[in-house]
BALOBA-1460 file (C-alpha; in Angstrom, 3 decimals):
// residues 333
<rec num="1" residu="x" x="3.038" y="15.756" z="8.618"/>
<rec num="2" residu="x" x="1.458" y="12.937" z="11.208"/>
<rec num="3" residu="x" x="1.580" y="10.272" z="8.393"/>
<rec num="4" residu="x" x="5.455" y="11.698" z="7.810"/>
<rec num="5" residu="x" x="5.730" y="11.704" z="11.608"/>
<rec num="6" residu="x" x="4.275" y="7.953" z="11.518"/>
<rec num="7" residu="x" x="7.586" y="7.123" z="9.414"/>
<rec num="8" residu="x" x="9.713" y="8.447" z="12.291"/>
<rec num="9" residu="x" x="11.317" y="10.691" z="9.284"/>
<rec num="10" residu="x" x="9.213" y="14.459" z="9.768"/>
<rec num="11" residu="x" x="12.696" y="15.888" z="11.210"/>
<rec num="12" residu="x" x="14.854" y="14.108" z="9.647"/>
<rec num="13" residu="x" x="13.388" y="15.704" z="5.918"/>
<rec num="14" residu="x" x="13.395" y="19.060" z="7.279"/>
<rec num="15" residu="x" x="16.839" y="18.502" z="8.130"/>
<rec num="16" residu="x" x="17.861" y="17.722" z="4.716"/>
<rec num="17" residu="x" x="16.131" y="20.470" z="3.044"/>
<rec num="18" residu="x" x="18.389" y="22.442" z="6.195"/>
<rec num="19" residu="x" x="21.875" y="20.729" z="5.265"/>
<rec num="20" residu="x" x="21.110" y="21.795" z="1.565"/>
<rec num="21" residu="x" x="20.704" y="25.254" z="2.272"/>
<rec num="22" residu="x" x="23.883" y="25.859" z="4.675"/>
<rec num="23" residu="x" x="25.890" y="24.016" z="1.945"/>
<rec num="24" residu="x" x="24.464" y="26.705" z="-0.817"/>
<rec num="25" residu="x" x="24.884" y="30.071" z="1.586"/>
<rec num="26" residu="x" x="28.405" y="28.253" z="3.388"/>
<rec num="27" residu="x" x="29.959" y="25.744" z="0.806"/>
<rec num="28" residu="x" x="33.385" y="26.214" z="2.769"/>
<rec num="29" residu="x" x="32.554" y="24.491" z="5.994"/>
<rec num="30" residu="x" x="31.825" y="21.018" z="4.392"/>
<rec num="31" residu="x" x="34.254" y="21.180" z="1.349"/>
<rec num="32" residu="x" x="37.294" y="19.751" z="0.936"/>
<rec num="33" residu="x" x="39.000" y="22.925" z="1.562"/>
<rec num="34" residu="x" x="37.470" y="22.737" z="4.984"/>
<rec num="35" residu="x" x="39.892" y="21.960" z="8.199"/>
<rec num="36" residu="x" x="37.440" y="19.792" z="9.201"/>
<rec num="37" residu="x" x="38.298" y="16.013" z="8.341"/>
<rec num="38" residu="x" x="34.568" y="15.751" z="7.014"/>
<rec num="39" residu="x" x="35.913" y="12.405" z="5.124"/>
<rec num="40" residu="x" x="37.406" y="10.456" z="8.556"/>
<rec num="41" residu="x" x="34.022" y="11.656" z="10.216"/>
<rec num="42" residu="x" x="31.697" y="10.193" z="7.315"/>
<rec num="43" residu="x" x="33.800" y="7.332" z="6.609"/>
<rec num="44" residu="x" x="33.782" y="5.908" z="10.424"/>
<rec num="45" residu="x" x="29.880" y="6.699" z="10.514"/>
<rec num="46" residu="x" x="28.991" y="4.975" z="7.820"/>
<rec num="47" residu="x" x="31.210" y="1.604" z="9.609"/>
<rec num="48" residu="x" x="29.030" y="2.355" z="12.426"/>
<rec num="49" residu="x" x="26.238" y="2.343" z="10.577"/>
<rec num="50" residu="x" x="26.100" y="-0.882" z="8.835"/>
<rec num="51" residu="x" x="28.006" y="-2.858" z="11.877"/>
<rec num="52" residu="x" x="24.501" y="-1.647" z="13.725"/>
<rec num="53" residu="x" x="22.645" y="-2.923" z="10.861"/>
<rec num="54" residu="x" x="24.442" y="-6.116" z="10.827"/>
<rec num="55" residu="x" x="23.419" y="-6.386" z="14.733"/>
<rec num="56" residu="x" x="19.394" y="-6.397" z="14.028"/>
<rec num="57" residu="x" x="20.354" y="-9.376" z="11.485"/>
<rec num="58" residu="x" x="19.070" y="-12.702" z="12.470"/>
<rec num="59" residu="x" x="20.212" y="-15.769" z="10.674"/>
<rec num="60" residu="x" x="17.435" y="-17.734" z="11.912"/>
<rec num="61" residu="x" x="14.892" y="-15.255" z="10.546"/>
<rec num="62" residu="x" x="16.944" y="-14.890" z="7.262"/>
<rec num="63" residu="x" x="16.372" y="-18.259" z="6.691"/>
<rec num="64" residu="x" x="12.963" y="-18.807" z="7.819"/>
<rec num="65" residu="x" x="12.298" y="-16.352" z="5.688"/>
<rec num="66" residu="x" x="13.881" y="-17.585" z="2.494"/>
<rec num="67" residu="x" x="11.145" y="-20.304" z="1.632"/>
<rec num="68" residu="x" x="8.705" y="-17.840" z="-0.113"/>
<rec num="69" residu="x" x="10.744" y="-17.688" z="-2.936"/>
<rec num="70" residu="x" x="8.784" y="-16.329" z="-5.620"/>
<rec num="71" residu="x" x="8.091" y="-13.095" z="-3.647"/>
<rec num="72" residu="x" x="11.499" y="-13.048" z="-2.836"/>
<rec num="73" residu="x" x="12.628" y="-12.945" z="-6.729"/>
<rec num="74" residu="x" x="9.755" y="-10.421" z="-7.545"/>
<rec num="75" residu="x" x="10.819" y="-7.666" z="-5.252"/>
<rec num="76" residu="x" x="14.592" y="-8.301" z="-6.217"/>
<rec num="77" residu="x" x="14.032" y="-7.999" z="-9.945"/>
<rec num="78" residu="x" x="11.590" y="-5.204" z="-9.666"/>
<rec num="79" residu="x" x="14.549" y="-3.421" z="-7.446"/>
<rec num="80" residu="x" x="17.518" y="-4.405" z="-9.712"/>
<rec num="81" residu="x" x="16.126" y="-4.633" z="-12.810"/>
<rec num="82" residu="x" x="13.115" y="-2.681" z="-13.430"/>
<rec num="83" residu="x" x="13.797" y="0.316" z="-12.613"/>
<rec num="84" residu="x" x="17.662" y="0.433" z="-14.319"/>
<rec num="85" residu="x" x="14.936" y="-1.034" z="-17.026"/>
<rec num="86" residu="x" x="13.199" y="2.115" z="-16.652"/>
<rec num="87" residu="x" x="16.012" y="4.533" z="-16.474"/>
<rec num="88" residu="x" x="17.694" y="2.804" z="-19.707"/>
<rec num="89" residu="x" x="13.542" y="3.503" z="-21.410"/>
<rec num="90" residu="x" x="14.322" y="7.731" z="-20.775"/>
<rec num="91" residu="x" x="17.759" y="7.753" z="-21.916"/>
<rec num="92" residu="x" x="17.467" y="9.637" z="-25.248"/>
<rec num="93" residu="x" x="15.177" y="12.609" z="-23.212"/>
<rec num="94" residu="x" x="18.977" y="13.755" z="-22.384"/>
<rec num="95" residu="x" x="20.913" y="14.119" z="-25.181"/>
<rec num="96" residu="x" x="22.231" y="17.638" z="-23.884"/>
<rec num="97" residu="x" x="25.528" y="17.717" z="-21.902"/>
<rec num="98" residu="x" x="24.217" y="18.762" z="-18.832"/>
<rec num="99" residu="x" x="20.734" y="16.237" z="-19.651"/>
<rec num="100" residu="x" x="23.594" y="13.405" z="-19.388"/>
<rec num="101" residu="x" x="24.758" y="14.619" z="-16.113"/>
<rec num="102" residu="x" x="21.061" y="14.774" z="-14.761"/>
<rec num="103" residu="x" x="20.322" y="10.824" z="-15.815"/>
<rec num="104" residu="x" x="23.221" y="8.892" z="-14.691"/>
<rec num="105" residu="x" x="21.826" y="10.668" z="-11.166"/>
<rec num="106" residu="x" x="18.677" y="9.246" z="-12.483"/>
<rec num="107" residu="x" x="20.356" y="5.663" z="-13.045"/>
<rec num="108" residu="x" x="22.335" y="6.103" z="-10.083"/>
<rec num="109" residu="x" x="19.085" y="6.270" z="-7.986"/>
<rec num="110" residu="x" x="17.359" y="3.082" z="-10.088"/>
<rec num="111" residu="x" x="20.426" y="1.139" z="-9.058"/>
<rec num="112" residu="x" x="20.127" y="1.101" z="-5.359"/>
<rec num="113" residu="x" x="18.428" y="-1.562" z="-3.054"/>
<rec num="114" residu="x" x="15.431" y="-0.525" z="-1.392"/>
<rec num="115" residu="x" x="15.283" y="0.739" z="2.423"/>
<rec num="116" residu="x" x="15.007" y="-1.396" z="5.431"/>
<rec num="117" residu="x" x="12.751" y="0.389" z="8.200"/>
<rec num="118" residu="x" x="10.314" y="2.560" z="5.592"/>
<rec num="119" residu="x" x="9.116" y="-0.481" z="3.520"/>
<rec num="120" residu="x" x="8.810" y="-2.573" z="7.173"/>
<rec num="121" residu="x" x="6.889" y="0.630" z="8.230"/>
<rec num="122" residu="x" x="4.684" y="0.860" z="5.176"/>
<rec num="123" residu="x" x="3.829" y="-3.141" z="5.175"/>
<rec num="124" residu="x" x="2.913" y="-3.080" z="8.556"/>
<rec num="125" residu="x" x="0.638" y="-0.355" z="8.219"/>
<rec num="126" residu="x" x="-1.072" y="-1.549" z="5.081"/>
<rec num="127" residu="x" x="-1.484" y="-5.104" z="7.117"/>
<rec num="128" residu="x" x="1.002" y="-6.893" z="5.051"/>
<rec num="129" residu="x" x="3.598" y="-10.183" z="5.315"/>
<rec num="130" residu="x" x="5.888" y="-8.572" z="8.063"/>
<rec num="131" residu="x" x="8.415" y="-10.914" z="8.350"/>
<rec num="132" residu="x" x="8.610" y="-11.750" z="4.095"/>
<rec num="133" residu="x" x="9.169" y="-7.409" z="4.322"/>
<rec num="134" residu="x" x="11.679" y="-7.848" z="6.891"/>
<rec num="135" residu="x" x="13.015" y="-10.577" z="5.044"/>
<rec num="136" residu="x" x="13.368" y="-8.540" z="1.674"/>
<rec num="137" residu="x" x="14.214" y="-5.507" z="2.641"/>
<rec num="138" residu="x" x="17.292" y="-6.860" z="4.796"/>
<rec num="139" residu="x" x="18.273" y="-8.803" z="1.228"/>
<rec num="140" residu="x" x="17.535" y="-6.118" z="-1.023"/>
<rec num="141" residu="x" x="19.996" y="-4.195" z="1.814"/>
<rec num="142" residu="x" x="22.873" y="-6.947" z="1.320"/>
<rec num="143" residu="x" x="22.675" y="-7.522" z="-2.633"/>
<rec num="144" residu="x" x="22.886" y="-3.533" z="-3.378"/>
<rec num="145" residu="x" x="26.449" y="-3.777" z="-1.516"/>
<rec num="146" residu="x" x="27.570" y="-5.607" z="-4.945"/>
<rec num="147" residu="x" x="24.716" y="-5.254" z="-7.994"/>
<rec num="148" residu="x" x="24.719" y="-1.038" z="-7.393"/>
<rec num="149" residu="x" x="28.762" y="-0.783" z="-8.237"/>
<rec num="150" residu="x" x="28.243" y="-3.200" z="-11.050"/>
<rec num="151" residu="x" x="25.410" y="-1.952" z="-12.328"/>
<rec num="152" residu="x" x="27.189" y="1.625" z="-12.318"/>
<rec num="153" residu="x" x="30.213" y="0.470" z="-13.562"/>
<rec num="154" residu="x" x="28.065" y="-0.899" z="-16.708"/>
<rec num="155" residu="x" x="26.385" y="2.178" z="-17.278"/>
<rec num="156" residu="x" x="28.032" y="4.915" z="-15.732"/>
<rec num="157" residu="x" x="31.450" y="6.321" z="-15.626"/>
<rec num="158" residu="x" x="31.846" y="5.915" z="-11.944"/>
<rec num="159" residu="x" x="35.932" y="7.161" z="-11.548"/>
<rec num="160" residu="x" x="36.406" y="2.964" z="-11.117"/>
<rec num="161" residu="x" x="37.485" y="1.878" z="-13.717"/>
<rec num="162" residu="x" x="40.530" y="0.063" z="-14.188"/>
<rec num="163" residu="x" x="43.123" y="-0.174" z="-11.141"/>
<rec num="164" residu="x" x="40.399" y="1.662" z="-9.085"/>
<rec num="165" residu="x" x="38.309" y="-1.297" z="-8.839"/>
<rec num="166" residu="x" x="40.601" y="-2.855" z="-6.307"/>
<rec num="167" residu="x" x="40.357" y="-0.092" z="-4.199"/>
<rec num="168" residu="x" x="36.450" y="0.125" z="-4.384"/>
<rec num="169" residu="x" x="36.396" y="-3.267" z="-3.479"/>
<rec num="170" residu="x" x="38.560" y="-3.037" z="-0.383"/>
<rec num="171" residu="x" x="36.684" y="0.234" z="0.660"/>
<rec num="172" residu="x" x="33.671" y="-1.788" z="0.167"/>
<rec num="173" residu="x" x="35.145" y="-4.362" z="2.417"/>
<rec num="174" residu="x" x="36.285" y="-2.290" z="5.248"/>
<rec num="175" residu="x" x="33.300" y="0.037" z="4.760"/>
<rec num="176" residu="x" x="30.441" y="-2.117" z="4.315"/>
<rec num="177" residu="x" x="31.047" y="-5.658" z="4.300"/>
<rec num="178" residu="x" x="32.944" y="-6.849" z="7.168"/>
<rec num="179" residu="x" x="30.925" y="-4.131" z="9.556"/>
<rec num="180" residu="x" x="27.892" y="-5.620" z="8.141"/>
<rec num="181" residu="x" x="28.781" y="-9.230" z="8.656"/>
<rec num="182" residu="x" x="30.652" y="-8.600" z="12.610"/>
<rec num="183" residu="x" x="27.383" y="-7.422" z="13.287"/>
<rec num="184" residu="x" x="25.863" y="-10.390" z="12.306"/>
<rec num="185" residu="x" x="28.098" y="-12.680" z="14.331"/>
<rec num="186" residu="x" x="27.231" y="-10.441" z="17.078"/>
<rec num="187" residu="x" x="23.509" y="-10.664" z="16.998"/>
<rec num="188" residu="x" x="22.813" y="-13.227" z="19.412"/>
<rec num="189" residu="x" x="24.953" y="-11.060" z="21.991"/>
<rec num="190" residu="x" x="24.409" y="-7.174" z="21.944"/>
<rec num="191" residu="x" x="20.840" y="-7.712" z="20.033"/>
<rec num="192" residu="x" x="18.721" y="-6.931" z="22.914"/>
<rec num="193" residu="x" x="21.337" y="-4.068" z="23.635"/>
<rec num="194" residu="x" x="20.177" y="-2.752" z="19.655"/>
<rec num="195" residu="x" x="16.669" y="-3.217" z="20.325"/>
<rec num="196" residu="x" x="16.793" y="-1.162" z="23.977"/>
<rec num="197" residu="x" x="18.516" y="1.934" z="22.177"/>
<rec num="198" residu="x" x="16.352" y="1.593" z="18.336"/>
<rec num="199" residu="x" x="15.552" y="5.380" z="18.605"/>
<rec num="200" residu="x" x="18.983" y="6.603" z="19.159"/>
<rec num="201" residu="x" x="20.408" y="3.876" z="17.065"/>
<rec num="202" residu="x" x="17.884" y="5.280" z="13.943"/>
<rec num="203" residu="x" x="18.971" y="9.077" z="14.871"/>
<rec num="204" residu="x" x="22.461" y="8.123" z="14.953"/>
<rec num="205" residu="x" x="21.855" y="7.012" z="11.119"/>
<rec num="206" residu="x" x="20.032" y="9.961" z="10.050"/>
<rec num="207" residu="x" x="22.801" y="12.234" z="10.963"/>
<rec num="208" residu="x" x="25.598" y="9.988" z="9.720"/>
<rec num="209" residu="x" x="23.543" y="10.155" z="6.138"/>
<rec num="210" residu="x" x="22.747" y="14.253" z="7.021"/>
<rec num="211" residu="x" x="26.889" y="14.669" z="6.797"/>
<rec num="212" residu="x" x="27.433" y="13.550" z="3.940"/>
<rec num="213" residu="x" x="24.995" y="14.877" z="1.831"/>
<rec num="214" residu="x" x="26.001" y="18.079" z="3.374"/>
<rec num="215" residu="x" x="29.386" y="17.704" z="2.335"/>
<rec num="216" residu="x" x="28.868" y="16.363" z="-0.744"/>
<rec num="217" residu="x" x="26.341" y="19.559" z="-1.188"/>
<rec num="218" residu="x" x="29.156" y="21.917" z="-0.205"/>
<rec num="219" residu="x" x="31.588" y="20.333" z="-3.091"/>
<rec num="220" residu="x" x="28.951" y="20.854" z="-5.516"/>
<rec num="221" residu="x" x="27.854" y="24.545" z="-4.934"/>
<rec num="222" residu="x" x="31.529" y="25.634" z="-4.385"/>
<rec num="223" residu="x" x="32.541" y="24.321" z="-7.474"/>
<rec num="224" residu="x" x="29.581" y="25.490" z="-9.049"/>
<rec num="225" residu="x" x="27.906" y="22.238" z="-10.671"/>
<rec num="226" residu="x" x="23.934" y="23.734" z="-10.523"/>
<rec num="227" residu="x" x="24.321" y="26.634" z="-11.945"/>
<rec num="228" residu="x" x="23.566" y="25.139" z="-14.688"/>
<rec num="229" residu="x" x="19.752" y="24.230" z="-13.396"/>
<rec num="230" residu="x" x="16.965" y="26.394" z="-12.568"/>
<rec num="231" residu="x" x="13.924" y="26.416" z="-10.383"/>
<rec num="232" residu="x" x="11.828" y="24.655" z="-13.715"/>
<rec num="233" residu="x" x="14.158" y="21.763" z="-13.645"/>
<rec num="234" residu="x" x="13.951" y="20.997" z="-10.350"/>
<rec num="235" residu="x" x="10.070" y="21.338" z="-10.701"/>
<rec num="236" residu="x" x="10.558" y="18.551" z="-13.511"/>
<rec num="237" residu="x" x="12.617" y="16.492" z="-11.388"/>
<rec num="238" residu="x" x="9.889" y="16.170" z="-9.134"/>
<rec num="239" residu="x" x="7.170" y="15.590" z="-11.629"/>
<rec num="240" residu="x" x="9.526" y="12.705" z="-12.713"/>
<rec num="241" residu="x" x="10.660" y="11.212" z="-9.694"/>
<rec num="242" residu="x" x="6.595" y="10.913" z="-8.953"/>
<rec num="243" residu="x" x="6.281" y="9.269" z="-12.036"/>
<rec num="244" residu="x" x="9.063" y="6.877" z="-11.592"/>
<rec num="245" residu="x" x="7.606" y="5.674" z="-8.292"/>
<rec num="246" residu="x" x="4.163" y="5.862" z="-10.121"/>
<rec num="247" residu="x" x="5.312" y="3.697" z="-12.654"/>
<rec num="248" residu="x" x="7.096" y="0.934" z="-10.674"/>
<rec num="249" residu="x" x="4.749" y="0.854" z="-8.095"/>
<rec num="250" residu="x" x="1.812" y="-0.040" z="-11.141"/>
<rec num="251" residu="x" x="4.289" y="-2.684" z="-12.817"/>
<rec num="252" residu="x" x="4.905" y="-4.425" z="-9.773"/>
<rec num="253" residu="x" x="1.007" y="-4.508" z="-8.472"/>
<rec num="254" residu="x" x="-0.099" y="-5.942" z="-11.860"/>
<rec num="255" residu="x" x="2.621" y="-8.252" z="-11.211"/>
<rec num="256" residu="x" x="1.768" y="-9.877" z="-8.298"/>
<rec num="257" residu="x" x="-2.069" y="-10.132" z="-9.084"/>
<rec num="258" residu="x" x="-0.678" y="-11.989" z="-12.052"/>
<rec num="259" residu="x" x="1.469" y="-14.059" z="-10.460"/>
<rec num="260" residu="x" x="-1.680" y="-14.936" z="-8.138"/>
<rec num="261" residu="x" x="-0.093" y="-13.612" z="-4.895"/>
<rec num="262" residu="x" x="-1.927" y="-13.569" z="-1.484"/>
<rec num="263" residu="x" x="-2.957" y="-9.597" z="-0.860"/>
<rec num="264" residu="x" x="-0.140" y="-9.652" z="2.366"/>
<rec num="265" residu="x" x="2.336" y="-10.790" z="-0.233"/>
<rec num="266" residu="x" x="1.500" y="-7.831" z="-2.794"/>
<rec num="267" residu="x" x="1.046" y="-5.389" z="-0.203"/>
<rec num="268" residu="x" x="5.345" y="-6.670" z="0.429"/>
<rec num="269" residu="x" x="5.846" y="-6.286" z="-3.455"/>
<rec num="270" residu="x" x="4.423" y="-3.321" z="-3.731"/>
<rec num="271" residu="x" x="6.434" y="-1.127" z="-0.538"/>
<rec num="272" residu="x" x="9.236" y="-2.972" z="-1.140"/>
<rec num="273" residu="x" x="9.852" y="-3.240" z="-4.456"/>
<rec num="274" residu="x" x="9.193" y="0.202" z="-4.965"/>
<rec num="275" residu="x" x="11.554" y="2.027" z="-2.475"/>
<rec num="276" residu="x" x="14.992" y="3.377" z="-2.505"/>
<rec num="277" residu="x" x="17.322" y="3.691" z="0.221"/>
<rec num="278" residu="x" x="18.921" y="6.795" z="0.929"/>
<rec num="279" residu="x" x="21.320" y="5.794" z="3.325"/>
<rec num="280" residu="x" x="23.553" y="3.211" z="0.706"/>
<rec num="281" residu="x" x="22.767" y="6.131" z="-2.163"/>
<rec num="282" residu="x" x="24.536" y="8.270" z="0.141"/>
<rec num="283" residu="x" x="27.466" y="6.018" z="0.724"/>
<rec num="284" residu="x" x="27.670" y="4.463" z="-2.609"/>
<rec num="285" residu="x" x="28.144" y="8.154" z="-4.072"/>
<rec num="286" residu="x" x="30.866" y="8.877" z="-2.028"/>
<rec num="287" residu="x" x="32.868" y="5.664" z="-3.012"/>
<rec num="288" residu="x" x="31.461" y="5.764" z="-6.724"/>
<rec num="289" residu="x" x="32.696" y="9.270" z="-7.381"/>
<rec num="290" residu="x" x="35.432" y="10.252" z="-4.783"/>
<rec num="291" residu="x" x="37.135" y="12.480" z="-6.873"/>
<rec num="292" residu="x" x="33.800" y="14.067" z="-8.425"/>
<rec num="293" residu="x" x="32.514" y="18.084" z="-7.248"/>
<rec num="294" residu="x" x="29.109" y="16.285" z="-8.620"/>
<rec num="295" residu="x" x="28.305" y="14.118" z="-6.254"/>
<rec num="296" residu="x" x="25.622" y="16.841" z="-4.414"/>
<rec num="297" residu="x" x="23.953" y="16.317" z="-7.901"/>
<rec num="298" residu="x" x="24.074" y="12.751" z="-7.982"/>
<rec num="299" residu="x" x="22.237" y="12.630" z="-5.026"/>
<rec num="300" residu="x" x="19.160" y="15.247" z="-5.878"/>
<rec num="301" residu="x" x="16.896" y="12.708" z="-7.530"/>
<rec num="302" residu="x" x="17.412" y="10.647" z="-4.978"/>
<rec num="303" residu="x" x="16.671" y="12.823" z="-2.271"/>
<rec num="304" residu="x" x="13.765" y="14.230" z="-3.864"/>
<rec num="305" residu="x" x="12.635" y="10.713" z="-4.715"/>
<rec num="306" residu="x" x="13.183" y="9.810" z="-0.754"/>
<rec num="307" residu="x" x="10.845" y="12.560" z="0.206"/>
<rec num="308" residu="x" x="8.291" y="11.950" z="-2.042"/>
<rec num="309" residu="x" x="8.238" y="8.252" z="-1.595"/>
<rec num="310" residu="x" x="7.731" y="8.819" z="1.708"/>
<rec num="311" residu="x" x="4.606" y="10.925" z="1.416"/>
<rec num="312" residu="x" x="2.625" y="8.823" z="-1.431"/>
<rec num="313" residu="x" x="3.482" y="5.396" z="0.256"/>
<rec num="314" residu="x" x="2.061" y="6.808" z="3.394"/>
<rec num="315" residu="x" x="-1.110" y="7.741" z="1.894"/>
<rec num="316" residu="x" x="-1.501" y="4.411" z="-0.514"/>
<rec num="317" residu="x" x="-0.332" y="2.310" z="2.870"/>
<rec num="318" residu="x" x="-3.353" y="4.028" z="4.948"/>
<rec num="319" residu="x" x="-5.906" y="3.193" z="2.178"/>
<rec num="320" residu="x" x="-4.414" y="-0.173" z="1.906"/>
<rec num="321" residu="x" x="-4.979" y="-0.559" z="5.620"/>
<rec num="322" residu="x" x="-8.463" y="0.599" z="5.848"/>
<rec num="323" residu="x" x="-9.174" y="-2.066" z="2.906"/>
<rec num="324" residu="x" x="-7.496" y="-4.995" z="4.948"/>
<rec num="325" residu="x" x="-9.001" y="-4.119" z="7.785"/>
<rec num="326" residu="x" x="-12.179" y="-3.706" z="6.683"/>
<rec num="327" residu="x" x="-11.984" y="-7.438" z="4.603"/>
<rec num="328" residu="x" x="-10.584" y="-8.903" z="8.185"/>
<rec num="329" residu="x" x="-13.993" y="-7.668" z="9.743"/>
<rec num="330" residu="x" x="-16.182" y="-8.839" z="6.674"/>
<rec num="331" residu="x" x="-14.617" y="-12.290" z="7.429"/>
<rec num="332" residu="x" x="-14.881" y="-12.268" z="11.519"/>
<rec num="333" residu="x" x="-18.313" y="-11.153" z="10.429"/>
């Protein structure tokens, strides 16, 4: 719990585990039968959301930080490539109907671009590049807006297709885009304002991304989409979202020590590279799949994955830490 604490995110996964179970014993408050307009709430959250994300963007510092290049591509590829890689490797595990279900939640996941302030978090206490994690997280951030609908239209039957692409696109405009970007224009003014109010700013996020996976929870159990799944699935879930991060987190160390990186720069590749970002997993479902009662599944792996990513990058970034700072004394030594 203090390394979880560390994070900033020891409420915040409690809370989760809390929206989950008032969807499952009251799916009628956050479904679509609800009076409640859950989807006007949600939908101008997640606006606010990115426009405050687009507010902590620098252009300067984006491109300071474009020069080192190489570590720039690694994390990218490892984020948008590797892991659909990966997901692609355990397709024909699921030939059963409800096995098919389960891994496009499992592709969904390996589609999305990695988080912003838990990789920062992570390099900083592992006594990494800051500013190249900055850098590449903020990127990864901006290139999911486009690569994780294309890469689920490719592989996935998203609800898109056809005329519906138009109005992705334009939701992804409104929604995403243009907040993101008038953010950016306003950095230079209301970025000290952003900076003053981080903690409320970060809460304000959590609960925007607590909303809709309690709604999208709410569809799910009242139209009945886990019945289908017991306790030993879930259990197997988790055993293979640990592997997943497992895996990519190995592919992408060997990597950079082959690639001849400085340690700062792997310690970047590694936390970077190997995250996934709830909060655009949470909006891309709900623009993916409007019109699915499976979104609350399509979002399991990935919040199982979120928790446990959590929890084994904060142990592997304290050990990291330890070594770096015990190779900074050898050297003042």
């Amino acid at each position: 719990m203090a390394l979880l604490s560390r994070a900033g995110l020891d409420w915040f996964l409690l809370a989760l585990i809390g929206v989950v179970a008032l969807a499952y014993f009251q799916p009628g408050l956050g479904s679509k039968a609800s009076p409640v307009p859950w989807h006007t709430i949600t939908t101008v959250g997640v606006a606010l959301v990115f426009f405050f994300y687009g507010l902590k963007l620098s252009v300067e510092k984006m491109r300071a930080g474009m020069r080192n290049w190489r570590l720039h591509v690694l994390v990218q590829v490892a984020t948008f490539v590797l892991f659909p890689v990966l997901a692609l490797l355990v397709r024909p595990f699921f030939s059963s109907e409800s096995g098919v279900l389960l891994w496009q939640s499992i592709f969904f996941l390996c589609a999305l671009p990695s988080t912003v302030s838990t990789s920062v978090v992570m390099v900083s206490i592992a006594g990494g590049n800051l500013p190249a994690a900055i850098f590449n997280a903020s990127l990864s951030s901006l290139l999911g807006i486009l690569l994780t609908p294309l890469l689920t239209s490719l592989f996935l039957h998203t609800g898109t297709g056809g005329g519906q692409l138009w109005g992705l696109a334009m939701q992804l405009l409104w929604q995403v885009v243009l907040p993101v970007g008038a953010g950016v224009l306003l950095h230079s003014r209301f970025n000290a304002f952003v900076e003053q109010r981080k903690a409320g700013l970060r809460v304000f996020d959590q609960v925007t991304i607590l909303l809709i996976v309690f709604t999208a929870f709410c569809d799910s159990f009242a139209e009945g989409i886990f019945s289908r799944f017991g306790l030993a699935d879930i259990v197997k879930l988790s055993a293979g979202m640990v592997a997943l991060y497992i895996a990519a987190f190995g592919i992408i160390w060997g990597l950079s020590r082959a690639l001849h990186f400085p340690r700062a720069d792997q310690i970047v590749a590694v936390f970077c590279g190997s995250k996934k970002s709830l909060v655009h997993g949470s909006v891309m479902a709900s623009l993916l799949f409007p019109a699915s009662a499976a979104t609350g599944l399509i979002l399991l792996p990935l919040m199982l994955y979120h928790a446990l990513q959590i929890i084994l990058a904060s142990s592997m970034a304290q050990y990291m830490g330890r070594q770096t700072a015990a190779k900074e004394a050898a050297v003042a030594a």
